[in-house]
N, C-alpha and C positions, 0 to 999 in steps of 0.2 A: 518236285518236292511238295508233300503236302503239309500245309500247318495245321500247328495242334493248340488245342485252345490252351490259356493260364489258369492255374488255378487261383492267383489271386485278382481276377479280373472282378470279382463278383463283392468282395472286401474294398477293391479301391472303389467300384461303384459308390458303393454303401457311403463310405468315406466322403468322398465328392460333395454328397449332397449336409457334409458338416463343415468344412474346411477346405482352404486347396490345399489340392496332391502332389508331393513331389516323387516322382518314382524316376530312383537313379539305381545303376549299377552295371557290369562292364558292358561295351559299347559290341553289338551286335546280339547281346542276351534275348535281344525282342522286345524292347520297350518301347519303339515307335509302332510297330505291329500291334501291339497290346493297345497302345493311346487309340491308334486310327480304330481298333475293332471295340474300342469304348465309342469312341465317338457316334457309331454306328446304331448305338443304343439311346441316343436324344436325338429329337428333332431338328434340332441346329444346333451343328457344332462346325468350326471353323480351327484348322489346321494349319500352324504356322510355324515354321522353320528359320531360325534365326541364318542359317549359313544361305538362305537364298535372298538374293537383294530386293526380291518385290514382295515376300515376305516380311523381311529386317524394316522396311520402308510403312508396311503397315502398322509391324509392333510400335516404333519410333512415333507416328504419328496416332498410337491407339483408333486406328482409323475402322475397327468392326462394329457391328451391329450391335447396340443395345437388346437386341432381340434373340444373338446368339445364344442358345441357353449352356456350350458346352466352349470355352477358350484353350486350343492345346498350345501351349510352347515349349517348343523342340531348339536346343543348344543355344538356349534363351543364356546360359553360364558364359556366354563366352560375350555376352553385352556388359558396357561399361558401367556399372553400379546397378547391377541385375536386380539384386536384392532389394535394393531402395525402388527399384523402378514396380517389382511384382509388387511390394507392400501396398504402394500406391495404389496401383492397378486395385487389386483387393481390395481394399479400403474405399474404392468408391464406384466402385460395382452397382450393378441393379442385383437384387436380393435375390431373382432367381438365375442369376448366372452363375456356373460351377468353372474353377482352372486346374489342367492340369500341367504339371511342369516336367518334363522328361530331362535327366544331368545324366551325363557319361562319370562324372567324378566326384569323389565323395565330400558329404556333407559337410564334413568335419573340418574339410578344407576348408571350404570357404566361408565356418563359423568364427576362421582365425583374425577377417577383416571385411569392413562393409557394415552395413544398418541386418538389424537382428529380425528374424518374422515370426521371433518366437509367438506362441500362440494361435498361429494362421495356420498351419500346416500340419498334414499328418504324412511322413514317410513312410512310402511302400520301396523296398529295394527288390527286384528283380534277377535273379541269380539265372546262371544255368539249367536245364531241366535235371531234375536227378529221379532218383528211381521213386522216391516218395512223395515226388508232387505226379510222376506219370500213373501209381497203382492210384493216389487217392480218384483221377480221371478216369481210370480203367482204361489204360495203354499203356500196359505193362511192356518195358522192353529189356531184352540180356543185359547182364552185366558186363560181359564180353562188348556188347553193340558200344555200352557208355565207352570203357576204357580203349576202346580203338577209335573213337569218334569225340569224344569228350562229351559234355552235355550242348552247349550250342546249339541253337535251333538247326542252324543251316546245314552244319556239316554232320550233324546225329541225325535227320532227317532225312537228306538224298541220298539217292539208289547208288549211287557209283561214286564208290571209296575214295575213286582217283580225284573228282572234284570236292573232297572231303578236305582231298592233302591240299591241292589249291587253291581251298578259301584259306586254311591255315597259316602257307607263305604267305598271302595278299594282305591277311588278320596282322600275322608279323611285323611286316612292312609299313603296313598303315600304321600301328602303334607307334613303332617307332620314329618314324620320318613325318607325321602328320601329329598325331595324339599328344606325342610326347614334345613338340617345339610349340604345339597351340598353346599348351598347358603353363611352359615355363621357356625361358628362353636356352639353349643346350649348344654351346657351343664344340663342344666336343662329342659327338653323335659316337663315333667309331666307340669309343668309352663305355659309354651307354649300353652299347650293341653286345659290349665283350664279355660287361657286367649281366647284362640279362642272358648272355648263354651259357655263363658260368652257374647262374643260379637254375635253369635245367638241367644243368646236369649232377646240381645239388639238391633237387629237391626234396623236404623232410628227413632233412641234417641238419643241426646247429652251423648256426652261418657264422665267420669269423669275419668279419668286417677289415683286419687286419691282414688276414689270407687273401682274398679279394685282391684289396687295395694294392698288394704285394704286386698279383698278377698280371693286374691293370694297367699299373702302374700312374696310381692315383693316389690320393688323399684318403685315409679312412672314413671323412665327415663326409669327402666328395662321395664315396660307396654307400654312405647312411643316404644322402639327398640321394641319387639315381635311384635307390630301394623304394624311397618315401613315395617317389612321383610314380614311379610303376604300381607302387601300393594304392596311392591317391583314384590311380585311374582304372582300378580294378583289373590290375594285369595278374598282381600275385596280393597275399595276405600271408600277416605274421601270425605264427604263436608261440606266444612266453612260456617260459616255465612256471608255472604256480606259485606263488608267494603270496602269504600274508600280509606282508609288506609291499603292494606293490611297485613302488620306489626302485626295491632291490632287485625286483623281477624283471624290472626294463633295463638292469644294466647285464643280464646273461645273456647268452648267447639267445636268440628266437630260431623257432623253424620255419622254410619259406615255402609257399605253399603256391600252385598254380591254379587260378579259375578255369583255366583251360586244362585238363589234366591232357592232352595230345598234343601241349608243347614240353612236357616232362622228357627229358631224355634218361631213362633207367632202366633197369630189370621190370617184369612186370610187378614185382612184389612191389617196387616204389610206387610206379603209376597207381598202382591199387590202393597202397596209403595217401598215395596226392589224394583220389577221387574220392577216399571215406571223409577225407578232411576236409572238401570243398562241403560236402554231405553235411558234414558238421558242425557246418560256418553259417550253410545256408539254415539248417534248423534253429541255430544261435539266432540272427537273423530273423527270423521267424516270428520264433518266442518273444523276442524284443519287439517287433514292430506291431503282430497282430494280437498279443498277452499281455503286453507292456509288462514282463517278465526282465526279471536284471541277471543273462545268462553271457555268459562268455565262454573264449575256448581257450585252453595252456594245456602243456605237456607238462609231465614229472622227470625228474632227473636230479641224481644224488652227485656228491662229490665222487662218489667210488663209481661211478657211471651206470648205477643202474635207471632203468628209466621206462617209462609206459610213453607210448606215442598221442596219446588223447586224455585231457580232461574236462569233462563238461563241469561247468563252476555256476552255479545259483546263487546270487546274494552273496558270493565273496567265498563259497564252500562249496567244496567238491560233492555236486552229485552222483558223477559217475565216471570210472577210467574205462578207458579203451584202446585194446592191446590190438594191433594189423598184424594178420598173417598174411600170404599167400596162399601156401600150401600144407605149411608146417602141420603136423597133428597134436604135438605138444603143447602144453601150456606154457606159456614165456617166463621166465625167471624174474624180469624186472616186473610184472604186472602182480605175478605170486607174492613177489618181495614187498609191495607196497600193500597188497588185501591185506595182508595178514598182520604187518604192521599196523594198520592203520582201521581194518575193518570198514572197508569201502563198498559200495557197493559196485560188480568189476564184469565185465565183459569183452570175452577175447570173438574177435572176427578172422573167420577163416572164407576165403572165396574157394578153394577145393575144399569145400567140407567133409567127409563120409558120414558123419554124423555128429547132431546136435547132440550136447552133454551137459552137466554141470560135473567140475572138476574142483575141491576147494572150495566152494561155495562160489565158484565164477563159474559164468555162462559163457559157453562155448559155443559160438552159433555162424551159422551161414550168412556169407556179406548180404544175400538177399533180403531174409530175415531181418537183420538189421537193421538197415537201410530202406526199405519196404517199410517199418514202424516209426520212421524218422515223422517232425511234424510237417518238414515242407520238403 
């Protein structure tokens, strides 16, 4: 397998040398790969791994070199008052020492309790590769290659397909049996396991929390928590429907979305809208962390069910809908129904395209195309 550089390696540099970095997001994306090949860019840097105990022993005792110029810490989250312990650390640093912090799980989480670093830090999140962080490097690869491979280094990378599917089961496994008990305590794993293959084989539907639960034969709150912790650790992400009112937005149904688009079980038109939507999480993403841009992502959907599958939202307003085809030639009814209403600006994706168009004043374009012009 050969590795391919980041493209935001060059941005956390930068960074580094104003604040520490916390670069999190889901666990195998290449963020210790990314850390060790910063590291490699200062004179002394010292790598350190909290799940190793000669490791853990030197964090505990801040036993490195004042001379280090570069501190990594790796699943430093899973130490007891992490947050109080880094601030510290920070705080009384020699000025030309730079840290950076690698988390498998999201921030948000752990803004809920513990000492704050507000101020200290700038967040880099690390997503899968997708087609517009490969063309801006010039390694361009199939669309085809993502949605049979997903973006992941490891398994979009190696020659042979069949160790693709077997880091996948290994991926599975470890989430679930390792990720998801580090995280929270889960007494009921089988649960867990039933709710997360149910949500493959939902994915980019309105999820019914109630339906689930049904299935499961769980608690509806108990199907919100297993969502929340799979979400927490960057297995799956939500999107709301659009409201003004955000309040009322969190209480509709959300869509559930896979990081992995090759654990999606669907036709391929789903897998294709999984992977436009990872696309357009990670450009959210993006926009937010390297713009300090206020972008988010929702879907449309009326009472009478019509609905567009994407909306990109700026400052609390619709920039832009985005309709997933597969194959279809036609323009979708629900994306038609909302331009024209509403005079949006609208783009329909088609991955068999015969040809780019504009139809209605929407843009009719090749998933390439698209996604090729994403920011990240």
């Amino acid at each position: 397998m050969v590795n391919m550089q980041r493209y935001q390696k060059a941005a956390i540099i930068a960074d580094l040398k104003k604040k520490m970095v916390l670069l999190a997001g889901p666990r195998q994306a290449g963020k210790t790969t990314l850390a060790k090949e910063i590291a490699e860019e200062f004179n002394s840097a010292i790598y350190l791994n909290y799940d190793s105990a000669k490791d853990k022993k030197i964090i505990e005792e801040e036993a490195w070199l004042a001379s280090n110029e570069l501190l990594i810490f790796d699943e430093i989250h899973k130490m007891p008052n992490w947050k109080t312990y880094l601030k510290g650390v920070y705080d009384t640093k020699p000025s030309q020492q730079k840290i950076l912090v690698v988390v498998s799980a999201r921030l948000e989480v752990f803004n809920q309790a513990g000492d704050s670093m507000a101020g200290r830090y700038f967040l880099h999140r690390l997503m899968p590769f997708s087609p517009a962080e490969l063309h801006r490097i010039g390694k361009n690869r199939s669309l085809d290659r993502f949605l049979e491979r997903g973006g992941f280094p490891e398994p979009f990378l190696c020659d042979d397909p069949v160790d693709a599917k077997r880091w996948r089961l290994q991926y599975m496994d470890s989430l679930l049996r390792v990720d998801v008990l580090d995280f929270e305590n889960i007494h009921n794993l089988k649960a867990i396991r039933l709710v997360f293959d149910l949500l493959r084989e939902r994915a980019g539907s309105p999820i019914s929390y109630s339906s689930i639960a049904e299935d499961v034969s769980i608690s509806p709150n108990t199907v919100k928590k297993y969502i929340s912790i799979l979400e927490a650790l960057y297995v799956v992400f939500r999107v709301v429907p659009f409201s003004k009112n955000i309040a009322r937005s969190l209480l509709k149904e959300p869509k559930i979305y896979f990081f992995d688009t090759g654990l999606v079980n669907g036709e391929p038109g789903v897998k294709f809208e999984n992977f436009v939507g990872v696309c357009l999480f990670k450009h959210v993403l993006g926009k937010i962390d390297y713009q300090a841009e206020n972008y988010s992502l929702c879907y449309l959907r009326t009472k009478e069910q019509k609905e567009v599958d994407f909306a990109l939202v700026k400052d609390g307003k619709i920039e832009r809908l985005i309709e997933v085809k597969y194959a279809s030639q036609n323009l979708g009814s629900g994306i038609s129904y909302f331009h024209q209403k509403y005079q949006l600006p609208s783009t329909q994706i088609v991955k068999e395209l015969k040809r780019e168009r504009r139809e209605q004043s929407i843009e009719i374009v090749s998933g390439d195309t698209f996604l090729n012009g994403l920011y990240l």
